[in-house]
Residue, then its C-alpha position, 0 to 999 in steps of 0.5 A: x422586423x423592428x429591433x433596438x440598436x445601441x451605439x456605446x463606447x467604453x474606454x477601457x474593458x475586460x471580457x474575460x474568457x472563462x478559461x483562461x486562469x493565470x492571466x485573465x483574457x479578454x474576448x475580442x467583443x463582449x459576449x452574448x451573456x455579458x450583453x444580456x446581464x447588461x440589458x436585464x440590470x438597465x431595465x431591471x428585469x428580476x426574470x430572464x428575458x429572452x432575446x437575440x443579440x446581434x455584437x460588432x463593434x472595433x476595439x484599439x489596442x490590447x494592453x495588460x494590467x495588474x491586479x489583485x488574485x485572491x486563492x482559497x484552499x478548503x480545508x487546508x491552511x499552512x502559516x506562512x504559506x497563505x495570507x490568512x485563514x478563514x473559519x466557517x460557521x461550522x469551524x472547517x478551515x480555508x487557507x486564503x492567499x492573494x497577490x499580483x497577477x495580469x488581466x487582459x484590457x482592451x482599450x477605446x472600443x465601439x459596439x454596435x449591439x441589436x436586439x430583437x426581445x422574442x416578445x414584440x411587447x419587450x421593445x418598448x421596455x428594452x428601449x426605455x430602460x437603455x434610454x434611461x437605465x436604473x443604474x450606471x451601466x458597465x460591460x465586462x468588469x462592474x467598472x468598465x463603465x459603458x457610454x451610450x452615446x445613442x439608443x434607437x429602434x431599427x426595421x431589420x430586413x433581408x437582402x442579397x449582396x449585389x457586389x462584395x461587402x468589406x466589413x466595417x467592424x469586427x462581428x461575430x457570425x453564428x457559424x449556423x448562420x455563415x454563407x459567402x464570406x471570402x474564406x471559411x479558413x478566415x476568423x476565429x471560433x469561440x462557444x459562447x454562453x448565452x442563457x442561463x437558468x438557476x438550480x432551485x435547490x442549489x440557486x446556482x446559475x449554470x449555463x443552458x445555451x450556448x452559442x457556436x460563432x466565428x469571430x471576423x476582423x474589421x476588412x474581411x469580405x463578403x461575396x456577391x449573392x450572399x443573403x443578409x440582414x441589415x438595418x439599412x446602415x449595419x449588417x446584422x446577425x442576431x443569435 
């Protein structure tokens, strides 16, 4: 099956962790909802369309920094307590208040991200609209400025490892899909969002798939006999 392989790098970025609160976590490699708004805003795409995502990729180190955090408290404001009050439309009140706090970065990453669009007429489009995106891409935060450095289709097949496969980059494993690698004990579970879809009364986005994976450090080993995917170059694990 033929799919679209992207290589990029970004100095610095943020994938935030939805959960983390006082400082802003990021996720080791961008998740599959991040990768998709990506690809929708650089073909720009008005629906969602559908896709498999395939993410590795390595990063350098993780450093903090700070920035500004805005608090709103409907229906309560307290001078000298909040930085500001805010007055709606239908005069409710909102205490405001807004002051330093840490975000998690991580610095000098390279991803290698497949995509497989679920319609073969999307290929071409997806392909064209990385090549030559309607806007300045990001990953993570709208000025983690993503550098493509080449997009290009691939033939994905099946093989069956022969001898032990050291991972080159760090990659997430949907856990459906895990067979044969050296501990099941080894890396780290996360549920990522994926797709979502729009209340029609409320237009509000929500979550309706998300996905089950393990996330692998670079090294980690394969066993023989293990069957996988691979564009001839890269393993690969669409979800």
């Amino acid at each position: 099956m033929q799919a679209i392989k992207l290589i990029a790098r970004q100095t610095l970025a943020s994938y935030r962790k939805p959960s983390s609160m006082q400082i802003k976590e990021s996720y080791p490699l961008p998740p599959y909802s991040t990768v998709i708004g990506m690809i929708h805003t650089a073909c720009g795409f008005e629906n969602y369309v559908d896709m498999d995502i395939s993410i590795q990729g390595t990063y350098y180190s993780k450093v903090n920094e700070l920035y500004t955090r805005y608090e709103f408290k409907p229906g309560y404001y307290e001078e000298g307590r909040h930085s500001m009050k805010v007055v709606s439309n239908n005069n409710s009140t909102t205490g405001l208040s807004m002051g330093p706090a840490h975000i998690e970065l991580l610095t000098n990453i390279n991803l290698i991200l497949h995509i497989l669009p679920k319609q073969e007429e999307m290929i071409e489009r997806i392909y064209e609209g990385l090549k030559f995106p309607k806007e300045y891409l990001s990953l993570g935060r709208k000025e983690d400025l993503l550098i493509i450095e080449d997009v290009k289709k691939v033939n994905i097949e099946e093989k069956i490892l022969d001898e032990e496969y050291i991972l080159k980059n760090d990659i997430y494993i949907p856990i459906s899909q895990i067979d044969g690698t050296e501990s099941t004990n080894e890396g780290t579970v996360y549920n990522l969002n994926k797709k979502y879809s729009v209340n029609s009364k409320t237009k509000l986005r929500y979550w309706e798939e998300q996905i089950l994976v393990k996330h692998f450090g670079k090294e980690s080993c394969m066993y023989p006999e293990t069957k996988i995917k691979t564009d001839g170059e890269d393993i690969v694990y669409l979800a």
